[in-house]
N, CA, C and O atoms as a MOPAC input file, in Angstrom:
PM7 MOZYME 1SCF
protein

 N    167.29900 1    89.62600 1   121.59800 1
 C    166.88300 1    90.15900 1   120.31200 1
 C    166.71200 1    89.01500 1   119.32300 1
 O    167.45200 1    88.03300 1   119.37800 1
 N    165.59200 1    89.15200 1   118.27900 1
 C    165.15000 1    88.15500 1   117.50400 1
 C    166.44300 1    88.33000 1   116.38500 1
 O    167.43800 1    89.05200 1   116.45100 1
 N    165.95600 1    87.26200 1   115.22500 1
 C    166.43200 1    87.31200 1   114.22100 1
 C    165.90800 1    86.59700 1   112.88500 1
 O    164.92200 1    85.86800 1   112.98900 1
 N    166.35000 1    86.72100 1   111.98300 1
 C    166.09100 1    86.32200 1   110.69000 1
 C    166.91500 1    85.56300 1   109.93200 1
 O    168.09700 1    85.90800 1   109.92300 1
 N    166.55800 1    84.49700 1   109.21100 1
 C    167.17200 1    84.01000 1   108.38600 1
 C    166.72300 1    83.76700 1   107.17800 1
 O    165.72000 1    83.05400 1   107.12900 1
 N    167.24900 1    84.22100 1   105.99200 1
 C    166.50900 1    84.64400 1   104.58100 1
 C    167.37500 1    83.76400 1   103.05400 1
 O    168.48500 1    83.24300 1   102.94600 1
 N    166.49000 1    83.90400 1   102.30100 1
 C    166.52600 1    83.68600 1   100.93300 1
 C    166.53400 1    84.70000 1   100.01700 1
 O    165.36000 1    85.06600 1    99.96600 1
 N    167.42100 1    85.61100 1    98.98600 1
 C    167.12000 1    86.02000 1    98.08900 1
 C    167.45300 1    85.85100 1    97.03400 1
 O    168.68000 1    85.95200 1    97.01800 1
 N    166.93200 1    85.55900 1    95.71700 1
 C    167.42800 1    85.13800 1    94.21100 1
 C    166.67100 1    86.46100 1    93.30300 1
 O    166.18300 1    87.57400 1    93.49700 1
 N    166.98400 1    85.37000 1    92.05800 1
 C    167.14100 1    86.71900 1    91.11900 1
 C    165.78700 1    86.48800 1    90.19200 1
 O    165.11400 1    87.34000 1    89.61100 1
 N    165.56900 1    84.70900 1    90.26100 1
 C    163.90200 1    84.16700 1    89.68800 1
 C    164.22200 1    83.00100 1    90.02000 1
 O    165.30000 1    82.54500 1    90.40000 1
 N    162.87400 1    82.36200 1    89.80000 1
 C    162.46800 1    81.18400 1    90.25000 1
 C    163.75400 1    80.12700 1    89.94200 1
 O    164.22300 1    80.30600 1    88.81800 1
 N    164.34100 1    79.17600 1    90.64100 1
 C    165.28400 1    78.29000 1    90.23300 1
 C    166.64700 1    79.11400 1    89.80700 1
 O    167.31700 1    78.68900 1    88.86600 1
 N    167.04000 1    80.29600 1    90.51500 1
 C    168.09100 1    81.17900 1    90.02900 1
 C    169.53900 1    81.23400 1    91.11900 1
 O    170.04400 1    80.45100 1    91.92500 1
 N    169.66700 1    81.81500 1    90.91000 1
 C    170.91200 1    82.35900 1    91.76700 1
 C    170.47600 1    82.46400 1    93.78200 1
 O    169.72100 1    83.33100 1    94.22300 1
 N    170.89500 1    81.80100 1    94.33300 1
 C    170.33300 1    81.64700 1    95.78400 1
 C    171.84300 1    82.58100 1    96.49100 1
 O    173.01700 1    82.27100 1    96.28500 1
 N    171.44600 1    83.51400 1    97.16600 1
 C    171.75200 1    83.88100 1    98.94700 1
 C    171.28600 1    83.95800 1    99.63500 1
 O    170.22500 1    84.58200 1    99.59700 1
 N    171.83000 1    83.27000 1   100.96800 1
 C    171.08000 1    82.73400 1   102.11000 1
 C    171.81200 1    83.88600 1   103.23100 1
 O    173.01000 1    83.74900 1   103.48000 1
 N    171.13900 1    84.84800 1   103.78600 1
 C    171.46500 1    85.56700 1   105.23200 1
 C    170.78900 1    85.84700 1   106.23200 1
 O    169.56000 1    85.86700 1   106.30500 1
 N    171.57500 1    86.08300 1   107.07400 1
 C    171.17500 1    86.59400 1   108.20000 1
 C    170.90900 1    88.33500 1   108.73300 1
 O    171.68400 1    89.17600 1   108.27800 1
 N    169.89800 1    88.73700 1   109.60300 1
 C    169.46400 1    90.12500 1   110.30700 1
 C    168.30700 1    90.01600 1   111.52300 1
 O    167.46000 1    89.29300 1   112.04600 1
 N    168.83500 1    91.06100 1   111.53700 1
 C    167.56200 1    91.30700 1   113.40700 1
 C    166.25400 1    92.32100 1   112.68800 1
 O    165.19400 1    92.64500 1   113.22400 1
 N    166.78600 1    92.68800 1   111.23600 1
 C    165.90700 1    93.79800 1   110.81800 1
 C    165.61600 1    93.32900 1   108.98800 1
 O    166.03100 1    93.83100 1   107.94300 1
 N    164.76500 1    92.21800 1   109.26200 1
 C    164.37100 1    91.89400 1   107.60100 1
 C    163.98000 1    93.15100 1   106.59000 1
 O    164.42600 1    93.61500 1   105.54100 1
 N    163.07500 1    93.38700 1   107.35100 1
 C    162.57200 1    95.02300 1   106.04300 1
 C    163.57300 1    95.61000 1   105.10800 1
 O    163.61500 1    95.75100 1   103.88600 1
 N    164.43400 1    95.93000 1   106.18600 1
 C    165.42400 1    96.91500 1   106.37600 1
 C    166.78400 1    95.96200 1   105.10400 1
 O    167.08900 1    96.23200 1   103.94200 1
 N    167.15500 1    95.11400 1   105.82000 1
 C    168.14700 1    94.16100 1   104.84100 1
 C    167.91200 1    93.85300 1   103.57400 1
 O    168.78800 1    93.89500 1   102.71000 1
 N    166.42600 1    93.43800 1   103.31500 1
 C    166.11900 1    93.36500 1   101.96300 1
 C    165.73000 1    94.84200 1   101.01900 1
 O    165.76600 1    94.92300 1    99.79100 1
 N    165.49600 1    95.53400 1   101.63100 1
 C    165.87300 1    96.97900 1   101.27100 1
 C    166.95100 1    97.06800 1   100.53400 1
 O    167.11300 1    97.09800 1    99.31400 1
 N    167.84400 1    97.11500 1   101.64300 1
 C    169.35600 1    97.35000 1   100.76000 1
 C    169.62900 1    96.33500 1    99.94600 1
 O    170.05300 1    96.68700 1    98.84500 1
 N    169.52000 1    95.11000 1   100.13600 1
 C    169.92200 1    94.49900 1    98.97300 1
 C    169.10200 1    94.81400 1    97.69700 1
 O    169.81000 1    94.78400 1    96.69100 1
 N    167.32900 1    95.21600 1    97.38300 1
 C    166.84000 1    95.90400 1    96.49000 1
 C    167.55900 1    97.23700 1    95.78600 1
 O    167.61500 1    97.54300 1    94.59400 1
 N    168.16600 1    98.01800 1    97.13800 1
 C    168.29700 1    99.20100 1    96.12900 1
 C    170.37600 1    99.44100 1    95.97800 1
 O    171.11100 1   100.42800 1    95.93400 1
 N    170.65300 1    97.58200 1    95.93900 1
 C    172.08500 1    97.79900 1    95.62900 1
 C    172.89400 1    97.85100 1    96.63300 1
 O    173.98100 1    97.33200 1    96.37900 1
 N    172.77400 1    98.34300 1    97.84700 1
 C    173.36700 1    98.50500 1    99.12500 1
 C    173.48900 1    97.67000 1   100.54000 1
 O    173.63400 1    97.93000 1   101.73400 1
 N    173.33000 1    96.38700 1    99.60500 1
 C    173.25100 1    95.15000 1   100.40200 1
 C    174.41000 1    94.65200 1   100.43700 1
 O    175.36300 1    95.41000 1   100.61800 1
 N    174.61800 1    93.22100 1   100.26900 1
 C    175.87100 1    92.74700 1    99.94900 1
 C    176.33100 1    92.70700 1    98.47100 1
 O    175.51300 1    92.72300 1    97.55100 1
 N    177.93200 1    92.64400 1    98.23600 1
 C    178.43800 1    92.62400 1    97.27300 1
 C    177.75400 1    91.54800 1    95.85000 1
 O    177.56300 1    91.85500 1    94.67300 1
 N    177.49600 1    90.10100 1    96.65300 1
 C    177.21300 1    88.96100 1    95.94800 1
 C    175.94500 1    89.75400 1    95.57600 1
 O    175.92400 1    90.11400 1    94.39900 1
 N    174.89800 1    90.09600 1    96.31600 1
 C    173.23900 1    90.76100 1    95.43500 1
 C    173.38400 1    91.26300 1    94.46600 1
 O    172.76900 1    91.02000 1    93.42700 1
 N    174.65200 1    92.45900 1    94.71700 1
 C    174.58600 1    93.06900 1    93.90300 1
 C    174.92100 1    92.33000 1    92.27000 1
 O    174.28300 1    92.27200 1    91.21900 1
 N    176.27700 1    91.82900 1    92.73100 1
 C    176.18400 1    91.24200 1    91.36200 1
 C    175.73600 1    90.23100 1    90.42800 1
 O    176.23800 1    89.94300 1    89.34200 1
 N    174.83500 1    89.78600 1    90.93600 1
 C    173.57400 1    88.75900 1    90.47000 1
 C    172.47300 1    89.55100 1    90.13000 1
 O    171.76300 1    89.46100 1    89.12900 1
 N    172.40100 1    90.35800 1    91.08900 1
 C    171.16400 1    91.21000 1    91.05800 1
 C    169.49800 1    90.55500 1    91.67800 1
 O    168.36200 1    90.60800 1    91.20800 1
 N    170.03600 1    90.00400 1    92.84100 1
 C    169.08000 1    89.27200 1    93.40900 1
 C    168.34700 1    90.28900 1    94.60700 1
 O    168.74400 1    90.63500 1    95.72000 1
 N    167.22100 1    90.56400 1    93.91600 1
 C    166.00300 1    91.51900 1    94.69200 1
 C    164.95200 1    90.80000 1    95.09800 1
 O    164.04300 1    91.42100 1    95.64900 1
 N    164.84200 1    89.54200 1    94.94800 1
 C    163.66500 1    89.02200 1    95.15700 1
 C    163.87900 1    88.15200 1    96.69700 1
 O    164.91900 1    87.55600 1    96.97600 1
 N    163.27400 1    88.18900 1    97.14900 1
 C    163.01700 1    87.70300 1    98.89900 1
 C    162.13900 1    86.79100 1    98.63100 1
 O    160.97700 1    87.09900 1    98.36900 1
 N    162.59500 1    85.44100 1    98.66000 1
 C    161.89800 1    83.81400 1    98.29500 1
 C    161.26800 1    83.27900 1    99.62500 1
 O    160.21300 1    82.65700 1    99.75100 1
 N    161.73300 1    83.48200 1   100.12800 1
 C    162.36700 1    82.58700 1   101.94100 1
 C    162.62000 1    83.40900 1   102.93900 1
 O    163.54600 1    84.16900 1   102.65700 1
 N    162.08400 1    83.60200 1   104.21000 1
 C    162.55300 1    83.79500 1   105.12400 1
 C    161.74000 1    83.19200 1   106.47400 1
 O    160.52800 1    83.02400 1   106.61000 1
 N    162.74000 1    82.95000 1   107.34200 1
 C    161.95400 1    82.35000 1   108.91000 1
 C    162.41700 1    83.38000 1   110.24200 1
 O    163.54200 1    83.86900 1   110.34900 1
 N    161.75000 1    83.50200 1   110.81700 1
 C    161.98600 1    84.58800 1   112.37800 1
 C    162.80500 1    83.27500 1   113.21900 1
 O    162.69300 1    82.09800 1   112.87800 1
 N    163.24900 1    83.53400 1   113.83900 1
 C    163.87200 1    82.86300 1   115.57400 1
 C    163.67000 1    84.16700 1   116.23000 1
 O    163.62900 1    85.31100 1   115.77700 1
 N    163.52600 1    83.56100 1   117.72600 1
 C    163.54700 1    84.30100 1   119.01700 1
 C    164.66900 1    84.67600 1   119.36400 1
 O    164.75500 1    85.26500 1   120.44200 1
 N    165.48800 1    84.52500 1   118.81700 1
 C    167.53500 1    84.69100 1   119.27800 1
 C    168.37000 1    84.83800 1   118.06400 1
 O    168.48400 1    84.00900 1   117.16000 1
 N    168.91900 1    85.95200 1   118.15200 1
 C    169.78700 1    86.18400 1   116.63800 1
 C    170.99100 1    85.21700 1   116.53600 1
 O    171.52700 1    84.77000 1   115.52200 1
 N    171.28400 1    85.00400 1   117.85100 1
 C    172.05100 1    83.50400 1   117.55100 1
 C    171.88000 1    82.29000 1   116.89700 1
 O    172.52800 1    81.83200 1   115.95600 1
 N    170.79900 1    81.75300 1   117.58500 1
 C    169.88300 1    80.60700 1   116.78700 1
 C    169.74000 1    80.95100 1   115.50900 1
 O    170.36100 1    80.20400 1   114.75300 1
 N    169.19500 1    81.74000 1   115.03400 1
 C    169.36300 1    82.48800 1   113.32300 1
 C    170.58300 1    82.61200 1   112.71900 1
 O    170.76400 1    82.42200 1   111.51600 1
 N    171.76400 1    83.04700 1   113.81900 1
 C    172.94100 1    82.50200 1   113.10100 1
 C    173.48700 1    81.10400 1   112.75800 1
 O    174.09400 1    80.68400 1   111.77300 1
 N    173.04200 1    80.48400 1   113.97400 1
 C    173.67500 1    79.14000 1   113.47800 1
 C    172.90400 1    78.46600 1   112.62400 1
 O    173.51500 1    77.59400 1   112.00700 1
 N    171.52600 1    78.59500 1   112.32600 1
 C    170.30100 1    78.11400 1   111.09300 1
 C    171.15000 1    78.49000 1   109.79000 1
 O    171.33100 1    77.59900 1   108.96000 1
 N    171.64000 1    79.66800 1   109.58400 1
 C    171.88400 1    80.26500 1   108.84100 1
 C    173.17500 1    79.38200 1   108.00300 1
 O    173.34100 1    78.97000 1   106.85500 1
 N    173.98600 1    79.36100 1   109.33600 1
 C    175.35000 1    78.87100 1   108.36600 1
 C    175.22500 1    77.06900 1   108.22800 1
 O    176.03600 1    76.39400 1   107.59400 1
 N    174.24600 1    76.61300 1   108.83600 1
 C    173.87900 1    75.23700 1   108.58100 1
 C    173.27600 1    75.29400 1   107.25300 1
 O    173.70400 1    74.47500 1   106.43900 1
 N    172.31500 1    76.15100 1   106.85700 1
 C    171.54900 1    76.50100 1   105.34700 1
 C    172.71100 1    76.77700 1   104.16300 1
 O    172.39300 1    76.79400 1   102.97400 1
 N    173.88700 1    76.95900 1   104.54800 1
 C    174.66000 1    77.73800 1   103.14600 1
 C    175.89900 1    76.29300 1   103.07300 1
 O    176.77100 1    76.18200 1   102.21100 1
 N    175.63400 1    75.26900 1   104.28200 1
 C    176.23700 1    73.81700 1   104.35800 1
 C    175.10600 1    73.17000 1   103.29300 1
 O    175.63500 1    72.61900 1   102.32800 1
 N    174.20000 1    73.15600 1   103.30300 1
 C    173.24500 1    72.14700 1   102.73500 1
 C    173.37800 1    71.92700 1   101.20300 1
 O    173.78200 1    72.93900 1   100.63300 1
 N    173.17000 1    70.99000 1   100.48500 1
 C    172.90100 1    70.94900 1    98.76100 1
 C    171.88600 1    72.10800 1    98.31500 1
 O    171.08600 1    72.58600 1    99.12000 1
 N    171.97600 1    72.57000 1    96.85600 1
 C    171.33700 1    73.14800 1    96.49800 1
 C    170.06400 1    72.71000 1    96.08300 1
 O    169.28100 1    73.61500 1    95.79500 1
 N    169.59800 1    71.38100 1    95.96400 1
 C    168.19100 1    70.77100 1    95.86000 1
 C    167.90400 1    71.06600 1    97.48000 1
 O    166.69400 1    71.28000 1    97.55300 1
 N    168.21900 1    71.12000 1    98.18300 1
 C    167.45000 1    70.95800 1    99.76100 1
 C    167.10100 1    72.66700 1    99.92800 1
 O    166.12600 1    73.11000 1   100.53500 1
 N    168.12800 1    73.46900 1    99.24700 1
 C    167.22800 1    74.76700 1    99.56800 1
 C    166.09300 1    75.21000 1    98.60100 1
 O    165.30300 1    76.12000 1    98.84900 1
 N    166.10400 1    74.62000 1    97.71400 1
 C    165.30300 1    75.06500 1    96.12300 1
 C    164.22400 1    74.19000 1    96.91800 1
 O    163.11200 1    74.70300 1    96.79800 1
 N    164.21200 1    72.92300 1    97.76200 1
 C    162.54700 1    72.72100 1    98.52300 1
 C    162.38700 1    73.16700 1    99.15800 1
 O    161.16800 1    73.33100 1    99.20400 1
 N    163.06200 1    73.83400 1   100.25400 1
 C    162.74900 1    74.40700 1   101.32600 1
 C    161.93400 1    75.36200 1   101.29400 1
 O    160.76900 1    75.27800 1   101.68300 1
 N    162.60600 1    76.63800 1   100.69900 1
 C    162.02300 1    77.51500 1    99.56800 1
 C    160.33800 1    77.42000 1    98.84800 1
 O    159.50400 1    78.32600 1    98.84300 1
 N    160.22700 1    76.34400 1    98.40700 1
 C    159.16600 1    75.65700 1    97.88300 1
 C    158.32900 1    75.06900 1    98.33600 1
 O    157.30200 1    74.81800 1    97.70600 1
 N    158.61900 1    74.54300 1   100.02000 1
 C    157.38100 1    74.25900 1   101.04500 1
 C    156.37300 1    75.46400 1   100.97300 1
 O    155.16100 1    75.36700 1   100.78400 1
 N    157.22100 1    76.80900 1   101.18900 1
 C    156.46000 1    78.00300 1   101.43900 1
 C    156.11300 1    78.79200 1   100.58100 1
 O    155.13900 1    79.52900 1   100.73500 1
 N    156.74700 1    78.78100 1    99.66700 1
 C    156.81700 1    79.63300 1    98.13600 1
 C    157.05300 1    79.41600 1    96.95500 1
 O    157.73600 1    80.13400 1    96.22400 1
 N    156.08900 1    77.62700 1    96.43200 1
 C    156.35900 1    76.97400 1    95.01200 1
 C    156.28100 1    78.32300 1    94.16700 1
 O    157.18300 1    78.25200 1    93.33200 1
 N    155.87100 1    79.03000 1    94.08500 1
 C    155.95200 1    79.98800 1    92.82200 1
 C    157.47200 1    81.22000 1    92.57500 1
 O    157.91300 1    81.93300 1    91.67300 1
 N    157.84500 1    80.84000 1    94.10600 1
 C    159.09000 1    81.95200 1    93.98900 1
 C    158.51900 1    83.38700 1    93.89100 1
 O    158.96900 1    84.29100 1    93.18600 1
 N    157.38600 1    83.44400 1    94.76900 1
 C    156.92800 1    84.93000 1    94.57800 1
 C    157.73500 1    86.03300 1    95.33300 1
 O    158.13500 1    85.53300 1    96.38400 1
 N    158.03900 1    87.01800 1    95.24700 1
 C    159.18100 1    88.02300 1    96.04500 1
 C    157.94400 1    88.57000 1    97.29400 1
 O    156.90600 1    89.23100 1    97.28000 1
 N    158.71900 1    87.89900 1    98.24000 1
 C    157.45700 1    88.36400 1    99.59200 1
 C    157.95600 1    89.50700 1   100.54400 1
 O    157.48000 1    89.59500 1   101.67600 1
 N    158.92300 1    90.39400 1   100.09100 1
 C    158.52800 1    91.57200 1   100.44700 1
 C    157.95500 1    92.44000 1   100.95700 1
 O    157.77500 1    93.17700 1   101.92700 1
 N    157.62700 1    92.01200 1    99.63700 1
 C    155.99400 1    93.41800 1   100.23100 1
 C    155.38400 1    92.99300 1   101.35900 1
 O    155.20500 1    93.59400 1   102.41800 1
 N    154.98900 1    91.56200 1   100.93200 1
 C    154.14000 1    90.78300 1   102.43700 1
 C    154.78400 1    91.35200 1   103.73500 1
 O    153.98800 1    91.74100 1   104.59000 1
 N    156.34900 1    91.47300 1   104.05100 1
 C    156.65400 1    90.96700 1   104.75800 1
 C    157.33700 1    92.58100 1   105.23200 1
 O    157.77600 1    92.83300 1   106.35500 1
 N    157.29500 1    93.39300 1   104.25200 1
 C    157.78600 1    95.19200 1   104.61500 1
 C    156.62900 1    95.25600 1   106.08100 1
 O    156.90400 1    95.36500 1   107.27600 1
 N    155.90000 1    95.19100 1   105.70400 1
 C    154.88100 1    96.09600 1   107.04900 1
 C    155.08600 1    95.27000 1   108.27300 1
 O    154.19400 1    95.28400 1   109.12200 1
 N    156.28200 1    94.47000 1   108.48600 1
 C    156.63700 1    94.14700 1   109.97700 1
 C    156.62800 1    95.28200 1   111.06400 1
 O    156.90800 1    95.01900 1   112.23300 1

């Protein structure tokens, strides 16, 4: 089974959480409508900046907890290879 490893903040240059799922749509869902994790909620981070697929939810795990090791300038580029504007890709990314 695949997996995901994601970005969500609250705006551009804001509040960053970095997680993991086998079911992106679905995860950023709940964190939109509150029923995500605790930290979303209380930031209030709905916006989906970042995310990459792997072929193995493992590999996505260990990406994952290497990403929440890193400085906060290395994720604010990372982020920004794919999405200088910080647009919430969502939507793009709902019709998986």
């Amino acid at each position: 089974m695949g997996g995901w490893v994601y970005i969500m903040s609250n705006r551009p240059g804001g509040v960053l959480y970095i997680g993991v799922t086998s079911d992106l749509p679905f995860r950023v869902h709940q964190h939109r409508t509150g029923k995500g994790s605790a930290f979303c909620r209380r930031y209030g981070l709905t916006r989906l900046v970042y995310a990459e697929q792997h072929d193995d939810i493992h590999a996505a795990i260990v990406r994952e907890k290497a990403m929440k090791a890193w400085k906060r300038e290395w994720k604010i580029e990372l982020i920004e290879t794919i999405n200088p504007a910080w647009d919430d890709l969502y939507e793009r990314l709902a019709g998986l």
